[in-house]
Structures are given as C-alpha cells and as structure tokens.
FIROTI-596740 format. One record per residue: residue in three letters; z, x, y of N, C-alpha, C, O, CB in turn. Coordinates in steps of 0.1 Angstrom, whole numbers, plus 5000, padded with zeros to 4 digits. Each point is the difference from the previous one (the first is absolute). Glycine has a CB too. Layout:
REM FIROTI-596740
AlaZXYZXYZXYZXYZXY...
REM end
This chain:
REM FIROTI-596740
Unk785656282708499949864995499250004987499450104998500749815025Unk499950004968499549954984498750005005499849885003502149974983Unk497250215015499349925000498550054997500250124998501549765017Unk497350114984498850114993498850065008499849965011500549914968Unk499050225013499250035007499249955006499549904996501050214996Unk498949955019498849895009498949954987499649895002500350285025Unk499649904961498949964993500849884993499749885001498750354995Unk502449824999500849904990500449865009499949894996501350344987Unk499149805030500549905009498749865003499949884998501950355012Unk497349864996498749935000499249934984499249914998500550275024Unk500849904971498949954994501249864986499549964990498150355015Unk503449674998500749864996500049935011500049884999501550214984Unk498649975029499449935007499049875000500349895001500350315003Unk498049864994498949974996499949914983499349904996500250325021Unk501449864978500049924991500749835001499749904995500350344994Unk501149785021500849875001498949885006499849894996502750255008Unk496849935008499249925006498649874985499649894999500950395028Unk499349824965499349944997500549904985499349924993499250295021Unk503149824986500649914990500049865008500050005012501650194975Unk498349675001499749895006501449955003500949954992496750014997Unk502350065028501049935009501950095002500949965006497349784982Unk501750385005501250094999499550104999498950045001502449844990Unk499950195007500250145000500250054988501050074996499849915023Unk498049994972500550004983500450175000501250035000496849744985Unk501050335013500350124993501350025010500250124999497150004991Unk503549825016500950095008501649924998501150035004496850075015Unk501449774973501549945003501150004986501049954998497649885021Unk500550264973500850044984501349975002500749914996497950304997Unk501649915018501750034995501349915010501150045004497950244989Unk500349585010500849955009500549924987501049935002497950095026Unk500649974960500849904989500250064988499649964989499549855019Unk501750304995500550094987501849974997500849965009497150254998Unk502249814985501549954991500450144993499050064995500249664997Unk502150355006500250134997500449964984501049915001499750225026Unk499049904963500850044989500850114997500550044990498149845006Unk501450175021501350055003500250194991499250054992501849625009Unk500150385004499850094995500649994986500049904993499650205028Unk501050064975500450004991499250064985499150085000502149755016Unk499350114973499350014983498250015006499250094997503049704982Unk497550105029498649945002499250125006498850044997502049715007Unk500150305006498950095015499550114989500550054989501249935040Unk497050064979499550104997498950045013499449925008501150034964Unk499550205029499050045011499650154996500550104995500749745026Unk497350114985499450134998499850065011499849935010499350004972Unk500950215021500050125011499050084996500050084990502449935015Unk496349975005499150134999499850085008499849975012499349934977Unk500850265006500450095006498650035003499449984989503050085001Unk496649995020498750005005499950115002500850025010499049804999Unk499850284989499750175001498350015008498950044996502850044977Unk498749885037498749995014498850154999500550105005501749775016Unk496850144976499450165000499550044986498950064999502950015018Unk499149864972499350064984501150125001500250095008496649864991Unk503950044990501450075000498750084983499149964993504549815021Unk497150374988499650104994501150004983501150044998497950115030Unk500249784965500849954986500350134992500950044993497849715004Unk500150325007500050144991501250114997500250064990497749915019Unk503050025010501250065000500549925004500249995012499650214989Unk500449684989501249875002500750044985501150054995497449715020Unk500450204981500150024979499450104996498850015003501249774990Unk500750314998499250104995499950054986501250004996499250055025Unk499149974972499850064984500650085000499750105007498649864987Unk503050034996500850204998499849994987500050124996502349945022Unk497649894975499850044985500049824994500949924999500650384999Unk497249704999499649894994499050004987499750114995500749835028Unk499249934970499550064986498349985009499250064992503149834981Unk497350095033499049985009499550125008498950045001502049754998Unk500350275007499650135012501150085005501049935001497349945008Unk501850224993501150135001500349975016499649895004499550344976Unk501449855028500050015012499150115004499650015012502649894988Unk497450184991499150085008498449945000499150075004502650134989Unk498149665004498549974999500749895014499349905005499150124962Unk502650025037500049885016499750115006498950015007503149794995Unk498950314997499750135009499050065006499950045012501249984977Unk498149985001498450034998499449935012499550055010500349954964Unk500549875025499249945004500650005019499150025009500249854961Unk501450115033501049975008500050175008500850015009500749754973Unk498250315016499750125006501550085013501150044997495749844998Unk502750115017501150035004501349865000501250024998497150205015Unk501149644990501149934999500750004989501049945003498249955010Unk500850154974500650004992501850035000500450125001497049914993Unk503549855006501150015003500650094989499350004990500749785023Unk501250324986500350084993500949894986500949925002498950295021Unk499849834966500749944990501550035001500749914996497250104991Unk502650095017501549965000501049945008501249994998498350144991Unk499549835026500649905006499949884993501049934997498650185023Unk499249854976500149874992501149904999501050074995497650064995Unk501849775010500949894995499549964984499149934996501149955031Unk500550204967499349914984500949895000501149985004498250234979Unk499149705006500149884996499650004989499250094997500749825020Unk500650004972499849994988498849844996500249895006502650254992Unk496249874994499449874999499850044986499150084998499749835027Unk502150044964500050044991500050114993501250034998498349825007Unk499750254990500350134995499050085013499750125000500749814968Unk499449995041498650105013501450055008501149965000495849865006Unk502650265000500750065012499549965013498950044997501450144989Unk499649785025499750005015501450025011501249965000496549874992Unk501550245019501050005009499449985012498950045003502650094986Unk499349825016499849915014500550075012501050085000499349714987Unk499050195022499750075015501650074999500849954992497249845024Unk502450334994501550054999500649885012501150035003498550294990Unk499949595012500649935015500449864990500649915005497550205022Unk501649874961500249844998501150014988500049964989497449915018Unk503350184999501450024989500849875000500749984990499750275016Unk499749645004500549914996499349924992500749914994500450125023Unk497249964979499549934990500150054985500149954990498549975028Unk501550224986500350084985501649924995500149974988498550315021Unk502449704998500949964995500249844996500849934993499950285018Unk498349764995499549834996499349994988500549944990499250005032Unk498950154978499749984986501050084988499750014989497949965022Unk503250074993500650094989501249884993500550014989499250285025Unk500549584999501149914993499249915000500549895004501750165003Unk496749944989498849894996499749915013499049945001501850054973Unk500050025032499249935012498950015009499749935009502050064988Unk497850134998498749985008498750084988500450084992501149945039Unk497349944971498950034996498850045002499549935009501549984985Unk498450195001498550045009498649844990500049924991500850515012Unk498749615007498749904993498850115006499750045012501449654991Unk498250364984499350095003498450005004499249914996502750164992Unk497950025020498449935006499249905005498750014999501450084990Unk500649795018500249895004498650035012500150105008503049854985Unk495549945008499849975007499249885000500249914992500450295011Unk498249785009499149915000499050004995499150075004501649925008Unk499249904972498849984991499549875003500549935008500250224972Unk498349825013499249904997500350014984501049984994497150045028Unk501050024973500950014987499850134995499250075006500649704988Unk500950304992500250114997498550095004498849985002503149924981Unk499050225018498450165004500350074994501249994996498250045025Unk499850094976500550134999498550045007499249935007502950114968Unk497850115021499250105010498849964999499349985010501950194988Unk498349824983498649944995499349845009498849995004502150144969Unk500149775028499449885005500250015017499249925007501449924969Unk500250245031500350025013498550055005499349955009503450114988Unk497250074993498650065001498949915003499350025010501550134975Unk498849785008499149845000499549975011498849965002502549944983Unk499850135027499949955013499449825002499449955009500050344995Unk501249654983500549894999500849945009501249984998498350074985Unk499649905033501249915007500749904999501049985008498150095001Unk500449844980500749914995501450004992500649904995497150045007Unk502850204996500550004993501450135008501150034994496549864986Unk502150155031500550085007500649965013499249945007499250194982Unk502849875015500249955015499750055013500350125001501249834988Unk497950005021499350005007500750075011501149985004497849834986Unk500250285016500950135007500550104997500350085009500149794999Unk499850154983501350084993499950135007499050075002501049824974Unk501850155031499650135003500649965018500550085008497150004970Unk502049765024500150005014501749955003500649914993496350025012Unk503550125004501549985002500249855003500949944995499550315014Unk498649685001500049875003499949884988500649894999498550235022Unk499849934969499549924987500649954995500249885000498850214997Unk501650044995501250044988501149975005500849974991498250214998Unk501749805026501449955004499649894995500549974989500450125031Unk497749804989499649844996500249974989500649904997497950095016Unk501150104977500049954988501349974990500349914992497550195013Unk502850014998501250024996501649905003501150004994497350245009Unk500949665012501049925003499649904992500849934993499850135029Unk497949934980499249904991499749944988499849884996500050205016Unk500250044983499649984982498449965003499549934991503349964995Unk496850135021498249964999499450135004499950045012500049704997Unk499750364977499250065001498550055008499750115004501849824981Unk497849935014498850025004499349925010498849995002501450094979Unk501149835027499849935013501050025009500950094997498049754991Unk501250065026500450015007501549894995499849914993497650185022Unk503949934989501049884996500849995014500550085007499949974965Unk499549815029501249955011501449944996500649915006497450035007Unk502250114975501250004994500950164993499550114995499249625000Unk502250245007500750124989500849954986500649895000499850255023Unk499549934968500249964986501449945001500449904995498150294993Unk502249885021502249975002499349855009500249904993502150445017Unk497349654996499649915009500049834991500649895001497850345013Unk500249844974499749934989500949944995500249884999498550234998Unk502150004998501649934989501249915009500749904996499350364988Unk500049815025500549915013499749844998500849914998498850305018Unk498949774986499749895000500249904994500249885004498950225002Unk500749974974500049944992501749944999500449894997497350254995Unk502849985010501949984994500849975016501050065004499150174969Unk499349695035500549955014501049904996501050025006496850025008Unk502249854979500849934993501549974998500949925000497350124995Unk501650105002501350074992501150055014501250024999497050114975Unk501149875038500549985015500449885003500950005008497750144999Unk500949734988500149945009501049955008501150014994497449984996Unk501749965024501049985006500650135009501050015007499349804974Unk498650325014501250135009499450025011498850015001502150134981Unk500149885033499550055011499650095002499950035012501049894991Unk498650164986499150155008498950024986500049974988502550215029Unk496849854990499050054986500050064986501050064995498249965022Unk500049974980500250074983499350165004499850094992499849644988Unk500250275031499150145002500450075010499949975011498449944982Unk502350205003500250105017498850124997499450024990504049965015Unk496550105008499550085002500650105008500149995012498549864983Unk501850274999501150095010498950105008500350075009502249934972Unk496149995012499750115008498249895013498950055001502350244970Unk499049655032499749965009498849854989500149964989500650325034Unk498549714985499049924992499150044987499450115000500549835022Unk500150004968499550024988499349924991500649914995500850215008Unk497349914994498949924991500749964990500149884997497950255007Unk503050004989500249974984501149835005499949894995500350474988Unk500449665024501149845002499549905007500849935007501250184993Unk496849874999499449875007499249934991499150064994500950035026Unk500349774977499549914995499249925001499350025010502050014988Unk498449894995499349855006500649905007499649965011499450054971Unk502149955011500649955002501650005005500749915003497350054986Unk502250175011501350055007500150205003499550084993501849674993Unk499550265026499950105008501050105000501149934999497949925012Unk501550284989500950035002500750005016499549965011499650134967Unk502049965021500950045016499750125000500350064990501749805011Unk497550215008500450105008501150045004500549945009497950024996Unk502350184989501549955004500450165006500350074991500449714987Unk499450275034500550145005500950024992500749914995499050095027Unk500550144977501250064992501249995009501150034993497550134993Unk501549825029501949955005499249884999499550005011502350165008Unk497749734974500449875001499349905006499150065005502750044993Unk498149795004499149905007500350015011501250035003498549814982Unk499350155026500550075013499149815004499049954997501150455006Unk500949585005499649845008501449995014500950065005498149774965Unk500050045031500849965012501249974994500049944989498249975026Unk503250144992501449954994500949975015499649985011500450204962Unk501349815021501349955006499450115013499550104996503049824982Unk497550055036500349995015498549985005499849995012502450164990Unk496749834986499149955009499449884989499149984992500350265024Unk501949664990499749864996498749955007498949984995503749985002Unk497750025016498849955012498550074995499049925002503050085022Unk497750154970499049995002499549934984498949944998501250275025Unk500949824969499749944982499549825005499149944996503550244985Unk498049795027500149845003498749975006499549885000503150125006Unk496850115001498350015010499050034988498949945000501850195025Unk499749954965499150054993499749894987498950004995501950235014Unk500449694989499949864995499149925008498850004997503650024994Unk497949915020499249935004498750034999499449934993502150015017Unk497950164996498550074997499649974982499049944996501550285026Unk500249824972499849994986499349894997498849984996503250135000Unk499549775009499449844997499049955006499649894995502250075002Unk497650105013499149915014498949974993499350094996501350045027Unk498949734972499049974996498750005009499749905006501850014980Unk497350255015499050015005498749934994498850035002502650175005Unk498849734988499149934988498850154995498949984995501249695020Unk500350414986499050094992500650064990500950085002497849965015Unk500949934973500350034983500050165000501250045000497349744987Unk500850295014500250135001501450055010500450114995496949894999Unk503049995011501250035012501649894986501150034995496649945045Unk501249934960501449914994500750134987501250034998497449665005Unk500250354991500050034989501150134999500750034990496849875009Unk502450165014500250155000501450015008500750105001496449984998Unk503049775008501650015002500949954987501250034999498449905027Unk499549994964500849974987500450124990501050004993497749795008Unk500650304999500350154999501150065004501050024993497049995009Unk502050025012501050045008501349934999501250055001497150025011Unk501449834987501649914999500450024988501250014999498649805014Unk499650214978500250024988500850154999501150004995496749854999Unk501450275013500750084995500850045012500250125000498449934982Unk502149875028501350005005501249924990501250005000497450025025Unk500549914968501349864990500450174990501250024997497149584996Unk500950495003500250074990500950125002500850064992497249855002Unk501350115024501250135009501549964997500850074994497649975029Unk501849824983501649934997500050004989501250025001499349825014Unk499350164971500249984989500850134998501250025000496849824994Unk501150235003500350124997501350065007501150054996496549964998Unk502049975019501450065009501049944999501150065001498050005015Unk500949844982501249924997500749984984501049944998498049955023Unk500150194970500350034988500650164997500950044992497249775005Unk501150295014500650094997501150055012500150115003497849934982Unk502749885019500850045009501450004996500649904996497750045020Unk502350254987501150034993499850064987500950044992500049815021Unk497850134984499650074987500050174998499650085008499049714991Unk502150224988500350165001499650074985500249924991502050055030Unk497550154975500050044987500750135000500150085010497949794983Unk502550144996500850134998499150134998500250125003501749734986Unk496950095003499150144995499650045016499749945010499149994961Unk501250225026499650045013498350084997499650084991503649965017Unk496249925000498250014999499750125014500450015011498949654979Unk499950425004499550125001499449965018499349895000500150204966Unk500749995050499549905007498650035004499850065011502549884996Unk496550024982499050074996499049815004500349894996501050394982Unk497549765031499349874998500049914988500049895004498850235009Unk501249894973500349964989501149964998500249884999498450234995Unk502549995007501349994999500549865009500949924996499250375001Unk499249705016500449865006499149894998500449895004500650235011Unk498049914980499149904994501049904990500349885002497350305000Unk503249924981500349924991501449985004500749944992497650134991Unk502049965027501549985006499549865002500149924991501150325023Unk498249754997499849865001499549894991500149885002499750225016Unk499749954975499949934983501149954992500149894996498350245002Unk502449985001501549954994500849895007500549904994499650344999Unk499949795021500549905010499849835000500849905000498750315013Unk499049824985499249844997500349934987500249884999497750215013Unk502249994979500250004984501949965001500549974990497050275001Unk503249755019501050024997500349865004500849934993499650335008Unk499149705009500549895008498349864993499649905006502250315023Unk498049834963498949964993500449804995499249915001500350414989Unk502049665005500649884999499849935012499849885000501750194985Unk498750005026500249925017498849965004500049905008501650245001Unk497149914986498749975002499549924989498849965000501050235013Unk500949804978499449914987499250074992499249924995500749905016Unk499950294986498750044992501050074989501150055000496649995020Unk500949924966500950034987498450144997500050094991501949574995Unk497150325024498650104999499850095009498949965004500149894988Unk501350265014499650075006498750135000500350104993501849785009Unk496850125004499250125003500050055011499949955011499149994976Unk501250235009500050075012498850095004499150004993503249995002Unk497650105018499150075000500650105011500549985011497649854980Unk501850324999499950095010499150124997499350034990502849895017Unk498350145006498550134999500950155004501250015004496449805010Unk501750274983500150135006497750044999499049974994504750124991Unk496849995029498650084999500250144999501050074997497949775016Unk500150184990499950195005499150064982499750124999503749915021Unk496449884969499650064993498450054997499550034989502649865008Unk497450115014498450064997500550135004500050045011498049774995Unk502350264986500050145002499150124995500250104993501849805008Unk496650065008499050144997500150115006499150085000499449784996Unk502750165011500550145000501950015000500849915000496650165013Unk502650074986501750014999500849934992501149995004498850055016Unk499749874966500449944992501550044997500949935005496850044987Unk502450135002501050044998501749985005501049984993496850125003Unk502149915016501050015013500149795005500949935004497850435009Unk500449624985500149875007499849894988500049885004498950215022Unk500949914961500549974990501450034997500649894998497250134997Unk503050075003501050035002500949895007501049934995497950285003Unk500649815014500849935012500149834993501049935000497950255026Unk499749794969499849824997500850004989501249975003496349955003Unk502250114984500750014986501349965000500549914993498250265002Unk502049925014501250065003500749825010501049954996497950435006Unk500849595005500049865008500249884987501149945000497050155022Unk500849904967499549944994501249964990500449894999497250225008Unk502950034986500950014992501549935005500849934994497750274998Unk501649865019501550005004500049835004501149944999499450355014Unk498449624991500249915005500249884988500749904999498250215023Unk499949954968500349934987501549974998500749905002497250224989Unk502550035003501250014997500849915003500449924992499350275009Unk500649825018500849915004500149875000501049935000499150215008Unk498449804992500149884996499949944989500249885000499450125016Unk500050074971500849934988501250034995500449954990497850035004Unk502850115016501549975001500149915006500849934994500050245004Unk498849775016500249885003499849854994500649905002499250255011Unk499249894980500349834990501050004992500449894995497450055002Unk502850214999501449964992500749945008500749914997499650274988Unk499649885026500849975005500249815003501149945001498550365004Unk499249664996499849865001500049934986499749884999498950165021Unk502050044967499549944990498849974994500049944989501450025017Unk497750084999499049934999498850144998498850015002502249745014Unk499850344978499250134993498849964989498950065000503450085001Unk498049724988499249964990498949935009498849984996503050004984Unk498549985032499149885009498750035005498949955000503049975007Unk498550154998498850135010499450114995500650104996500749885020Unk497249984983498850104997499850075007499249955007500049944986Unk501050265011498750085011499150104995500250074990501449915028Unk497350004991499250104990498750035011499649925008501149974964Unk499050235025498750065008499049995000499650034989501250075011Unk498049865009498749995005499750095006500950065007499149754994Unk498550255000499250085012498749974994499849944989501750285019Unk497749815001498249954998499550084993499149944994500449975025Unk500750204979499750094989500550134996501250025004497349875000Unk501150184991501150154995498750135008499149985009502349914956Unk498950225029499150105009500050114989500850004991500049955036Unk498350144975498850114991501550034994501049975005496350175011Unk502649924972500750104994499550165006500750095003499549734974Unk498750175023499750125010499950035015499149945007500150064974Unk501750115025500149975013498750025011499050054996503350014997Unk498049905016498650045009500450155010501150054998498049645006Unk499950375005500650095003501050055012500250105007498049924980Unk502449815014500749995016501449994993500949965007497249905013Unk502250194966501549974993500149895000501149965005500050195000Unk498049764989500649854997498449944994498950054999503649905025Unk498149944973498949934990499449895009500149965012501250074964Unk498149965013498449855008500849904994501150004995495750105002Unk502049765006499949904993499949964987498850024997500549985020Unk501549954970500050004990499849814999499649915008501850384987Unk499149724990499849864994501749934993500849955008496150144985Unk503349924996500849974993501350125008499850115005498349774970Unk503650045022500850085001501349954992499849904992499050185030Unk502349984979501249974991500849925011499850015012500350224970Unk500849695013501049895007501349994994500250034988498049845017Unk502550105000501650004995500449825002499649935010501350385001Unk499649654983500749924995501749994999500650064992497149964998Unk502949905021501450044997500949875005499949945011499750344993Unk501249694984500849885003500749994981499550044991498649805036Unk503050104973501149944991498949974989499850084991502449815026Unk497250014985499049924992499150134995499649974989500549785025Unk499350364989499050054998500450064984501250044998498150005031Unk499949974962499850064989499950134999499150044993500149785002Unk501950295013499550135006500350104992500149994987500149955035Unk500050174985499850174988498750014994500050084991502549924998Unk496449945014499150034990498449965015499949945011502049974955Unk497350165025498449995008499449884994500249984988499350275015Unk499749665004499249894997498650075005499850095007502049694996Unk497350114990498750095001499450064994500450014988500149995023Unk498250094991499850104993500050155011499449995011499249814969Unk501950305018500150125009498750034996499749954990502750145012Unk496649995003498850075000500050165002500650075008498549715000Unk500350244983500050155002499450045009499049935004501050114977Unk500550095028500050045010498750114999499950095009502749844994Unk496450064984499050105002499449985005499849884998500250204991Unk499249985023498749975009498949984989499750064990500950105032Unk499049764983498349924989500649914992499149974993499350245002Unk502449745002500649914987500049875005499749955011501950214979Unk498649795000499349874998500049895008499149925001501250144982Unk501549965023500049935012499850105017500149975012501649874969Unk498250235015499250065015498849965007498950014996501850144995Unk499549805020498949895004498450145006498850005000503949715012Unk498650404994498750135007500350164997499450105003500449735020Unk501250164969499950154996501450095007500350114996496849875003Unk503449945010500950005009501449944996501049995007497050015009Unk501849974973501349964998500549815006501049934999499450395003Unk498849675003499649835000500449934993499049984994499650045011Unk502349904990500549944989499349845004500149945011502450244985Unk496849784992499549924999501149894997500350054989497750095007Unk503049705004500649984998500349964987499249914998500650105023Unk500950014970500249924988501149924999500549974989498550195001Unk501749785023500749864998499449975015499950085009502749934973Unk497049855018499249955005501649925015501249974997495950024975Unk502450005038501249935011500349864998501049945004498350205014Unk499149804973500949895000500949954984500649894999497650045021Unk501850174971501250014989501150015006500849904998498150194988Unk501450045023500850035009500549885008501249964999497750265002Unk500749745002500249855009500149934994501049945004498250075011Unk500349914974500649904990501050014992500649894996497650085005Unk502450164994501350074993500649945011500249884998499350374988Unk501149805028500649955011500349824999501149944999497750285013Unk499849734991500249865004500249924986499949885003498550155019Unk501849994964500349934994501650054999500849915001496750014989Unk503050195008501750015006500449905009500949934996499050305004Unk499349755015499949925005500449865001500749955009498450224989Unk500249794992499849874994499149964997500249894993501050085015Unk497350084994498849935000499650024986500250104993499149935033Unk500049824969499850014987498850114992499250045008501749724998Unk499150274985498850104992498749894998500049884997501950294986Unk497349895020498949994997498550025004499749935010501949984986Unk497650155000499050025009499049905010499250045009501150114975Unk500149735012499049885007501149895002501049994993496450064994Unk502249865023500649905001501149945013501050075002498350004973Unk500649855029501550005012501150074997500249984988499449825018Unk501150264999501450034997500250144992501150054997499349695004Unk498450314996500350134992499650095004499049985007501049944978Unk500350225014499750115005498450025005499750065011502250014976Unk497149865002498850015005499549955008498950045004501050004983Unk500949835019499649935014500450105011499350015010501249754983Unk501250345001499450075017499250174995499550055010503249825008Unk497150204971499350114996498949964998500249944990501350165002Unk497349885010498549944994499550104995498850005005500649835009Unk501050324973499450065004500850024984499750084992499249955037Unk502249884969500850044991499950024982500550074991500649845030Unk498149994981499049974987498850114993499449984989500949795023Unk499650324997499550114996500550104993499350094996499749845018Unk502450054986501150104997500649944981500449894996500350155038Unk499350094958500749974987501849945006500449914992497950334990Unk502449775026501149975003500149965014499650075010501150054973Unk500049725018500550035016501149995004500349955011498249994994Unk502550114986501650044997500250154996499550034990501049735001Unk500150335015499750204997501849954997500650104997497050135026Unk503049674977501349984992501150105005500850034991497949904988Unk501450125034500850075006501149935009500850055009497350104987Unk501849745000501149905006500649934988499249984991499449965033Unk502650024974500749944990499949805005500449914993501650385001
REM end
C-alpha cells in the first residue's frame, strides 16, 4: 500500500492534529489540477549511492594539464585500477577514464548526454586545507565522516543542523501547483522511505518495484470493512488523523494501479535492484497524463558502498549495476520521448581516502565526483573544479587523500532545481535560497550543466 513510514506517518500525523480544525499539512494533494503531460512535464531521478561510493576509481586522471595518472597511482597504491582498462573520456584537451564497469555512461557522455560534476559535497561555505585547519566550526559541517550525518545532510542541504525536510521535498513544495488536480503525488520513492522527498507541506508515495500492492478485485467485503473503520468517527484527532493518511494512501494504491494497468515498455532493464527500481520509474513517467502531473520527483537507492575492505571486487559488482541500469533507463525516456525531460543524477554522503587502508579498501572521505545524465544535460565535459590528487595539497583535508569539497551540494542542488523550475536567487520566497540557505556563500548557484 502508498503509504509512509511510521516517523513520517506519525509525525503529519501530529502535525494535522495541531492545524486549526483540519488536516492542513496532509490535505495538499486532494486539490491539484494536471497541466498535464507533454512540452510541460519534467522529472527529476536521484540516484542515492548508500555507503560513500569511492569517486577515486569512479573518475580518474590519465593525462591532464593538472596531473598524470601516475600521481593517482601513487597515491592509490594497490587499488590503483590499471590505466588500460580505463574508459577514456575527453573534458576538453584532459584525458580521464572512468571505472572499466560504466561503459554505458562512457557512451552517454561521449553523445553529450551525460556529465561529471566534480568533487561535489557538504559546505557551509567555501574551504580548503588552510581554513579547514582553523578547526573553525562555524564554518565546517557538523559530523563529518559520520555515515548517519552526512546521509542527513545530504537529503537536507543543512550542513550544521538537524532537518525534517528534504531539499526534493522542498522543491516539491514550492512547484506543487504545477500538479494541481493530479491523483498521485509529485513524489515517489522507489527505494522505501526517504528524508531527501519529504516536505512541509507535501509527501512522497512509497511505491514497490511490482507496483502498489492494496486491497483489489475479490476482496471487495474486506476493502468495504477497511472503509468503514477508516470513516468511524472515534472523536480522537490523532487516530482521525492517521486514518486520513491511510485513506489517502489507498486513494493513491487505486490511482496508480489503475493507471498502470496493462502498462508495458519495450526497453528491456537489467534484473538488478536498480534495474527494477528505474523500471518502475519509467512506468510512472509513462502513464504520468492519467495521474495529471506535468512535475515529477523520484528517489532511488543502491547500497553496499562503504567499502573498507575488498573494494575492488564489490565496487566492480556496484558500478557494474549502476551503469547498466542508467543505460537502460535513459533509453527508456526515448523511449517515452521524454529523453530532454528527465534529469538523473547521483548522490552519496561522502567519497573515501585516496589512500587505501590495510583491509583492501578505503575509509571515510569527504567530497566525491557525480554523474549527471539526461537530454537536457550540457554533457561531454567536467563541471567543477577536479583537485589534484597529491597527498598534502590544498584540498586535502588529512594527508590521505581527503578531498576537501570544491562544489559545494547545494550548487549541485540548485543547478537541478532551477532546471526544475525554481526561480534564481539567493534570498527570498520562491528562489533557490529559500530551499539552499547556504547558497549565498557560493560565487555561483548555477555550475550551468543543464540547458
């Protein structure tokens, strides 16, 4: 069934109770209007790399005006992937090549459709090694290093507090409008409950990869029991609250089921956790007119990336998932038309040592590289700044190859959400800085990798 997690459940819950006389934060999407699909729709897909995916042998230096491949080498000791497996990529006159498992992004960025964004993490505002050094907490994000933190923060965009919102959540909120009138949300979630797609004011669906699973055709009688209970006025606001929920996301189970039913795609998707994650994305995306939405946000995950040992072998294996599923599903928006429509692009809470530890795999890092891939994307080329890979340099946060970040998550996230739609600006209702508060510290909050 549609419907969310126990925190998320309780706590709109709670919120409804204390709206005067309704069910305000919950009753958003009962008066939305679709501007329908088509020229209008657009949706963004984020790809969640659970663990701190190892950027080091994602993207690599083969001959740059910056650093050779042998100053990765160096550093990178026995992981050091062999340069002539490599995937070369071109970013102007530099050379890099990419992991040997993500050959379907290599052939994306090679037809501009897809893009690296380099060094991507959680600032406050700009660092390097000298002000990091400072041990300036005001100026540093809070935790850093912890897998729990840096997820929070990363759904968040709040550096140096606690958020009961996520940034997709945010934009959601703002560009809910542009829904109105559609029977299912502007938000799915393929990989179960998620900070980054919860709002203030609106929620995503929880959606299994076979599909909304509810009461259907031969158990009328018990849908018909489970109704009445629904309606039974117990006069307690909390109970009221939390069957308005539930009914809610049974109205959303029928939506969807009855939108995707008989639904089929031709691209055929890899049958890989991921692989059925964006299967079911395309699906939603397809039947997207039947539900009214001209906005869609998605969310999915892969884990398994803390890899402080055996990197090698089980990197491989993710990578390898990662790529093929990409692949298939930005053949599937050709396949929907809607290749210029759809954004996807990669998150993890942080990147890991350039140097290995001694169990064959790396620690806890900071900053890492991200891919970028969709019609719209400004691709074949690196955004950002790449950092040299020497131990001690400038952006080295410990000597370890720590990449200190030099594009900050919420550039990264504001490049996104004004594609989007959300207006530029650092301050004010309606502009990126209402949902980044952090954005204003930044010379840019456009890295211009979207057209």
């Amino acid at each position: 069934m549609l419907i969310r997690s126990r925190r998320g459940f309780l706590r709109d819950a709670v919120r409804s109770v204390g709206a005067a006389g309704a069910l305000g934060a919950l009753g958003k999407f009962g008066e939305m209007n679709a501007l329908a699909a088509g020229g209008n729709y657009q949706g963004l897909v984020c790809i969640y790399l659970g663990g701190g995916n190892d950027g080091h042998n994602t993207v690599i230096p083969i001959t740059t005006a910056q650093q050779p491949y042998q100053l990765y080498k160096n550093g990178r000791g026995a992981l050091a992937l062999p340069q002539a497996g490599l995937l070369s990529i071109n970013n102007g006159n530099d050379v890099y090549g990419l992991h040997p498992k993500l050959g379907a992004i290599q052939n994306l960025y090679q037809q501009g459709k897809a893009a690296v964004v380099a060094n991507v993490g959680m600032l406050v505002k700009p660092l390097d090694r000298n002000s990091y050094n400072t041990n300036n907490s005001a100026i540093i994000p809070n935790a850093l290093f912890s897998h729990s933190d840096q997820s929070s923060q990363w759904h968040t965009a709040n550096p140096t507090g606690l958020g009961s919102t996520g940034w997709g959540g945010r934009v959601s909120d703002l560009l809910n409008p542009l829904n109105s009138g559609a029977t299912f949300p502007t938000m799915s979630s393929l990989s179960g409950s998620s900070l980054f797609v919860t709002g203030q004011s609106t929620f995503a669906a929880t959606v299994p990869t076979g599909g909304a699973a509810m009461l259907q055709a031969g158990n009328q009688a018990r849908a018909a029991g489970q109704q009445q209970l629904l309606a039974f006025d117990n006069g307690l606001q909390l109970v009221q609250a939390a069957n308005a929920v539930l009914t809610r996301g049974v109205s959303y189970a029928q939506a969807l089921n009855s939108a995707l039913q008989g639904v089929t795609l031709a691209t055929v998707f890899p049958t890989t956790p991921l692989g059925a994650q964006l299967k079911m994305v395309a699906k939603i995306m397809k039947v997207r007119a039947a539900l009214g939405l001209s906005r869609q946000i998605f969310f999915c995950s892969m884990g398994g990336f803390d890899t402080h040992g055996g990197q090698l072998a089980a990197q491989d294996a993710l990578l390898q998932e990662l790529g093929q599923a990409v692949g298939a599903f930005y053949a599937a928006t050709q396949e929907l038309t809607l290749e210029n429509s759809v954004t996807t692009f990669t998150a993890s809470e942080f990147g890991r040592t350039l140097t290995p530890n001694s169990n064959g795999g790396t620690d806890h890092a900071w900053g890492s590289h991200h891919f970028v891939i969709g019609g719209g994307v400004l691709g074949g080329k690196f955004y950002g700044q790449f950092p040299t890979l020497a131990l001690g340099s400038l952006y080295d946060a410990n000597n370890r190859g720590t990449l200190i970040p030099t594009t900050s998550v919420d550039q990264y996230g504001a490049t996104l959400a004004q594609w989007f739609g959300v207006a530029p600006g650092s301050n004010g209702p309606g502009t990126v800085g209402s949902i980044f508060g952090n954005i204003g510290n930044f010379t840019s909050a456009n890295l211009g990798f979207l057209g």
